[in-house]
N, C-alpha and C positions, 0 to 999 in steps of 0.2 A: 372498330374503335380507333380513334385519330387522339393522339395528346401532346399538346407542345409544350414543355417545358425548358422557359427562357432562364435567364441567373437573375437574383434574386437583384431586388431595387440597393441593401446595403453594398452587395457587391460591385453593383454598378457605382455608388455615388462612390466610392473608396478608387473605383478605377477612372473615372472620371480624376481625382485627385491628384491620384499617381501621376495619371499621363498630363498634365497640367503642370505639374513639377517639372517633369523631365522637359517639357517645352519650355518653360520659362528657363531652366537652368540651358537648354541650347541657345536660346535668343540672348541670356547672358554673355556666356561664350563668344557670339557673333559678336557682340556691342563691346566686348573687356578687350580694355586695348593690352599689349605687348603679352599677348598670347603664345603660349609655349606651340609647337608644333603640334602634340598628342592634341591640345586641348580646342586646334584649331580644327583638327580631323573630326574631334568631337559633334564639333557645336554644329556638323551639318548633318551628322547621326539623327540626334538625340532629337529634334524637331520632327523628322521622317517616324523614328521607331515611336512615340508618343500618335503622333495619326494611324497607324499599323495599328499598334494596342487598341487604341479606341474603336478602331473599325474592328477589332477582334471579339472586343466584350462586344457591340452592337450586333454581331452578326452570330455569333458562338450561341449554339439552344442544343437539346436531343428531341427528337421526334421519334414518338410510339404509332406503326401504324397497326392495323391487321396484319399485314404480310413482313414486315421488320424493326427494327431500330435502327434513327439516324442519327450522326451523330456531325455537327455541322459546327467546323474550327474557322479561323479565319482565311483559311489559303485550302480548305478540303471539302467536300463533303461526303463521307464514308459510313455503308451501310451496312448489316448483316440481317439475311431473312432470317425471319423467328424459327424456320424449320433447319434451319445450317446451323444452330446455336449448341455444341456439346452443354456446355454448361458457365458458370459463372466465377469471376476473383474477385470480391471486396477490399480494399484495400483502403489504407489509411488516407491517401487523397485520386485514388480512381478506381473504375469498375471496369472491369475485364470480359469482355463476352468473349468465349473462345472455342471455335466452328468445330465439328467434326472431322473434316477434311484436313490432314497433315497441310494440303497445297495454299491454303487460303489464312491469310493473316488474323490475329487478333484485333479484336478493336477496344481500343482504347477510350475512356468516359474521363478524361481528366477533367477534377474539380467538382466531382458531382457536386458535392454537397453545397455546394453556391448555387445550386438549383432552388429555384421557388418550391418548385413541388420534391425534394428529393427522395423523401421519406417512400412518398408513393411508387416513385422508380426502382427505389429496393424492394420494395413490397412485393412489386409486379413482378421483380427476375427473380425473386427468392421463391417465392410461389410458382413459379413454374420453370426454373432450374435449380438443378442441383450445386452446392458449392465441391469444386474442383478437386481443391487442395483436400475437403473433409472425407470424398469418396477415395481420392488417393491412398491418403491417410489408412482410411478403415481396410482398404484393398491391403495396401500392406501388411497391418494386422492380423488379417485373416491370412495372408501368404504365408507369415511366420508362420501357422500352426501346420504349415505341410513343409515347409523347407527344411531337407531333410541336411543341410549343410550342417548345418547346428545342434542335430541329432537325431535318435530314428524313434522317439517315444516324447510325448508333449512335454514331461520333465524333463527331460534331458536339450530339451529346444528353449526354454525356459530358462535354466538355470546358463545354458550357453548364450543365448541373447546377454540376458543380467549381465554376463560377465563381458563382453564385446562391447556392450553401450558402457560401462565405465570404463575399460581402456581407450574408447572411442573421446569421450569427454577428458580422461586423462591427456591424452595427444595431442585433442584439441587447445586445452590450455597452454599446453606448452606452445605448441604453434603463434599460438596467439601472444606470448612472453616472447618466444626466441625472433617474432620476427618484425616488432618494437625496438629491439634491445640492435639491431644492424644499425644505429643510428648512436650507441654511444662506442667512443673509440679506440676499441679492442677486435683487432680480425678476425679472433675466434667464434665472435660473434655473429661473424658476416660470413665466415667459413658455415657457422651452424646453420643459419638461413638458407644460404645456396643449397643446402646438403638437407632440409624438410622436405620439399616437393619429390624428391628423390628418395627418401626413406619410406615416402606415405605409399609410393608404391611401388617399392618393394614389401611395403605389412600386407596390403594386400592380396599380394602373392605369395607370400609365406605363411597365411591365415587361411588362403585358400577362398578369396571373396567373402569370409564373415564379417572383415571390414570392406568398407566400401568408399569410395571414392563421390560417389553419388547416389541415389536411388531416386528412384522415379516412383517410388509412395514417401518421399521426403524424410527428413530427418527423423521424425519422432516414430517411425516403423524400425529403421532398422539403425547399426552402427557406422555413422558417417563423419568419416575423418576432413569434410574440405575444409574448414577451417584451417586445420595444419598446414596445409600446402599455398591455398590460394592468400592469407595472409602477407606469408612472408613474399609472393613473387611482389604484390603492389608494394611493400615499401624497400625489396631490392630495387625495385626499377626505381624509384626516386631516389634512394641513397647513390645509386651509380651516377646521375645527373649531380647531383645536389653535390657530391664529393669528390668527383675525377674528372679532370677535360684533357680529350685524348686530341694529343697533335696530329694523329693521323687515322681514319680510317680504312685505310686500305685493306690490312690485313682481318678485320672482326667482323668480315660478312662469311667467309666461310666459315670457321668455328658456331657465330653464333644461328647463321641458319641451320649447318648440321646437327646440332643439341639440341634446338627450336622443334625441329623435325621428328628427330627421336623420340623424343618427349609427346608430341602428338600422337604417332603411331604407337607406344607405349599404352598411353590413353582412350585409344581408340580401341584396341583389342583388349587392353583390360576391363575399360569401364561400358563398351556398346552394350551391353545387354540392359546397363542399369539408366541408360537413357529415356524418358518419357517418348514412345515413338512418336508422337506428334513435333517434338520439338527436338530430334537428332539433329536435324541438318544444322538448325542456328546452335545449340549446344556448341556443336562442335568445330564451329566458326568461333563461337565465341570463347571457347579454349584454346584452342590454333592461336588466336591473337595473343590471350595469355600469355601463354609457354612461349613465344616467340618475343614477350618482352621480358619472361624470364629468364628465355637463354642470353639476350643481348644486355642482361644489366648483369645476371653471373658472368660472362665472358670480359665484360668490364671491370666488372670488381676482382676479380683473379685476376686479373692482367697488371691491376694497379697498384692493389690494397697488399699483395703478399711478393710484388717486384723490391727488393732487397739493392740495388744497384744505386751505386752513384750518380751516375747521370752527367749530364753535360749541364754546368751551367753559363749561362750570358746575363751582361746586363745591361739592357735597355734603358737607354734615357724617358722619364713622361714627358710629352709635347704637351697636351692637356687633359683634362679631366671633363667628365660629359655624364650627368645620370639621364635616362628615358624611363618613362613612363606607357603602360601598356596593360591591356585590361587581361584578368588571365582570372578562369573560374567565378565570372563575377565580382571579382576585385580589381584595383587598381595597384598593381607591384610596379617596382622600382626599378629596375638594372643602373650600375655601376661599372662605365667605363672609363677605362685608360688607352689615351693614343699613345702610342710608343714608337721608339724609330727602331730602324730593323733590327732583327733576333734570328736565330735558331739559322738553319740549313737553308730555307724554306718561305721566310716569314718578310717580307714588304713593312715596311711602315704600314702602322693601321693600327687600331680597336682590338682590345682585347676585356673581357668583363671580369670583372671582382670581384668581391666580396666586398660590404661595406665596410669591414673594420682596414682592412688595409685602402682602400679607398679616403678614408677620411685621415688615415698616417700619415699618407703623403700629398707632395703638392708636384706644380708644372718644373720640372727638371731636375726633379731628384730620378735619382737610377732605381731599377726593381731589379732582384735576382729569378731568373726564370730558370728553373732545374728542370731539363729533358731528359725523362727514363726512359730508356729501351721497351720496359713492360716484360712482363715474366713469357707471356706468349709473344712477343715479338709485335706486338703493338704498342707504336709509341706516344708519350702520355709526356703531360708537363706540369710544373708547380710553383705557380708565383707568390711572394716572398717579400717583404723589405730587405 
């Protein structure tokens, strides 16, 4: 059996469009006289990525044969024999085929369903794999009725689960409250945050693993607190950015690699067992990165947010005012600088960035007050001012 399926003709005419846009908006660019810097970087982009696109939808199909499925991107063409297939993930825009073999990657189906034929292509894996996540699932189900953590009699495992899964969604909630709320401006706040990923496991250790960190039959088997923890680390690390600029990093590589550290090996012996063995290695890659942005936006935020000290201030003359433009997440952000003439121990004439509300306060020669703090750990930190 041989079957090629290409994307579908609407999807082509819609990407034909797109990338027609994006070229006439480059050839704009070129031709628009007194062009900003950003917009002059642009205009040789956006004609390049528009033929790139176009050569991607032209070339982009999956192929069914006897022996595998291909799966052919613009810059790849990556296969898996139908006999290395464990089983299958459907998801809301790709399909997942995923091998037996811990050593060999998944492969990825993005976009199926801009397939001409896609219906047929689920047909075909559903029909002769099983779905992943639903054997997981059921795996775990059936584990409960012997895990004897929870009790040594099926009531007794039962009414122990019940109760684990609503302190489990209890937690969760709050997780999810307290690690929002790092962003309105009260430290106790950001104290609470820092101190979630830290309490989740400690529960689990004083629970004895009925709560769990993770599981590798997913959520709806057993009591799984990550919400609580992994919430709050992604909006410490932006509030640390977004709210402190530290004058110096010298001193926040040890503290926050050794916490960084901790926290992994913490991780690693509490939750290895509840790892999916196929997927330990990148798991736990991809928590190592985590918790290492965890430790370096806690080490920040304690350093900053509960420093109590005066500080040293100066104040700088503005020479001029400068905003740049710069593409971040798919959008187009703004920064807001101020040249300044020299400040601090340290500090040269030069660029320093803002905020827009004080950005638009002042003008070229008014003075800013820069207040340098020590920092509660001894890293120092600064805060510009009218």
């Amino acid at each position: 059996m041989y079957r090629e399926l290409s994307f579908s003709s609407r999807y082509k005419i819609i990407s034909y469009f797109t990338a027609a846009f994006i070229f006439i908006g480059g050839v704009y660019l070129i031709i628009k006289p007194n062009t900003t810097l950003f917009e002059h970087r642009v205009s040789f982009v956006l004609p390049i990525a528009s033929i790139l696109y176009i050569a991607g939808v032209l070339r982009k199909r999956v192929m069914i044969t006897q022996e595998a499925i291909i799966s052919v991107t613009t810059f790849s063409k990556k296969q898996m024999a139908l006999n290395e297939i464990e089983g299958i993930k459907i998801e809301e825009e790709s399909i997942i085929l995923i091998p037996h073999s811990p050593h060999k990657k998944d492969l990825y189906i993005h976009g199926y369903k801009q397939l001409k034929d896609n219906k047929l292509l689920v047909e075909v894996l559903q029909g002769a794999y099983h779905n992943i996540d639903l054997i997981r699932q059921h795996q775990g189900i059936v584990n409960q009725a012997y895990d004897f953590i929870y009790g040594f009699t099926p009531e007794q495992r039962f009414t122990e689960l019940k109760k684990f899964n609503k302190i489990a969604s209890f937690i969760n909630a709050l997780g999810l409250i307290f690690g929002l709320t790092v962003f309105i401006p009260f430290t106790i706040f950001q104290a609470i945050a820092i101190a979630l990923p830290l309490l989740c496991i400690i529960l689990v250790l004083i629970t004895n693993n009925r709560l769990k960190l993770t599981s590798k039959f997913g959520a709806a088997a057993y009591p799984v607190i990550g919400t609580a923890y992994i919430i709050p680390i992604f909006t410490l690390f932006f509030k640390s950015f977004l709210s402190y600029d530290l004058y110096s990093l010298k001193n926040i590589w040890v503290p926050s690699l050794t916490f960084g550290g901790l926290m992994i090996i913490l991780y690693y012996f509490i939750n290895m067992d509840e790892l999916p063995d196929i997927k330990k290695s990148r798991e736990l890659i991809t928590m190592g990165l985590l918790f290492m942005a965890y430790a370096f936006a806690s080490i920040r935020i304690i350093n900053c947010a509960f420093d109590s000290s005066p500080g040293q201030v100066y104040t700088p003359s503005i020479i001029k005012h400068e905003t740049s433009e710069h593409w971040e997440a798919y959008n187009t952000t703004k920064d807001y600088d101020l040249t300044l003439t020299a400040w601090g121990p340290n500090h040269t004439s030069g660029e320093i960035e803002v905020n827009r509300g004080l950005y638009e306060q002042t003008r070229a020669g008014d003075k800013v007050h820069i207040t340098i703090k020590p920092g509660l750990l001894n890293i120092p930190w600064y805060v510009v001012g009218k």
